[in-house]
N, C-alpha and C positions, 0 to 999 in steps of 0.2 A: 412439527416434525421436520421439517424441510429447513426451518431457522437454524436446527439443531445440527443435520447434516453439512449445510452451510458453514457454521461456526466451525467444527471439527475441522473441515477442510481447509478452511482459513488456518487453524492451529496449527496442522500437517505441513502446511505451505508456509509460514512463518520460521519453525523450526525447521524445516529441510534450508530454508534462507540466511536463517541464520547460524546452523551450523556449516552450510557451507562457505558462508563468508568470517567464520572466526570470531561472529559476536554473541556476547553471551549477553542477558534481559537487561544487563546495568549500561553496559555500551551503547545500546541500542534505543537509548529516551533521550526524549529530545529534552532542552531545557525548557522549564515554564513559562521562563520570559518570551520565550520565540512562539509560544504557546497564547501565552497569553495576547502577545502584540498580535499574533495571526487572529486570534479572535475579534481582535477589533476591529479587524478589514484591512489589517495593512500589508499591500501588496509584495510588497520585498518580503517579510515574514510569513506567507503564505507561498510563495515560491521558496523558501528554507523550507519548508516542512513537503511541499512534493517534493522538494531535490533531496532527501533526508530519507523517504518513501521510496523514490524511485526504483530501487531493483529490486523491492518488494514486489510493485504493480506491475514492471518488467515480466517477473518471475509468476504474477498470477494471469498475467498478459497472451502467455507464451502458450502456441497450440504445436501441438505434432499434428504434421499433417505428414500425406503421402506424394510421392511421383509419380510419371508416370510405368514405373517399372516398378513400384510397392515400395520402393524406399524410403524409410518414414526421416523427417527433416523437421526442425523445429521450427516457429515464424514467430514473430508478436505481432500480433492483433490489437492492430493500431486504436480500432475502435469502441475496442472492450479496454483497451488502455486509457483512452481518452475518457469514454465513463468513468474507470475506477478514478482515477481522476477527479472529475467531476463532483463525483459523490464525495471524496475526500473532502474539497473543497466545502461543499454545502454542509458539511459534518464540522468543520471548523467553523464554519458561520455560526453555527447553532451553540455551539461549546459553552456550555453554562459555569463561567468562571467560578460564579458564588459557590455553584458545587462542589469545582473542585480541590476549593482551598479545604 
């Protein structure tokens, strides 16, 4: 249940992303080959694919918070950035080439 709720909000947060930035699903894939090479470990092609990502994770990154007079203010949370991050990373270690041909 909670995977599910998860996923949704991921969906919610991708298209609010990418309609706000003017790309539509074709714009928006990376090539295979940067794909591919990032699977292999190679360090410049895994930094393409965060830098490709980026205002995605920015975008899921970002908390409203408050002042001290109630005014709500946005921030990226650097930490939950760094995660997403993270996870991305170890999701492209894993990236099962054979699959995806």
């Amino acid at each position: 249940m909670n995977r599910d709720i998860n996923h949704k909000r991921h969906v919610q947060h991708q298209r609010k992303y990418n309609h706000h930035h003017g790309h539509n699903r074709r714009d928006n894939l990376l090539p295979f080959g940067i794909i591919e090479t990032a699977a292999s470990g190679d360090v410049d092609a895994i930094n393409a694919v965060l830098k490709h990502y980026e205002g995605y994770i920015i975008v899921l990154s970002t908390k409203r918070l408050f002042d001290e007079q109630g005014n709500p203010y946005m921030m990226v949370d650097n930490e939950m950035r760094r995660t997403l991050e993270t996870r991305l990373i170890v999701k492209i270690m894993q990236f099962d080439l054979n699959r995806a041909a």
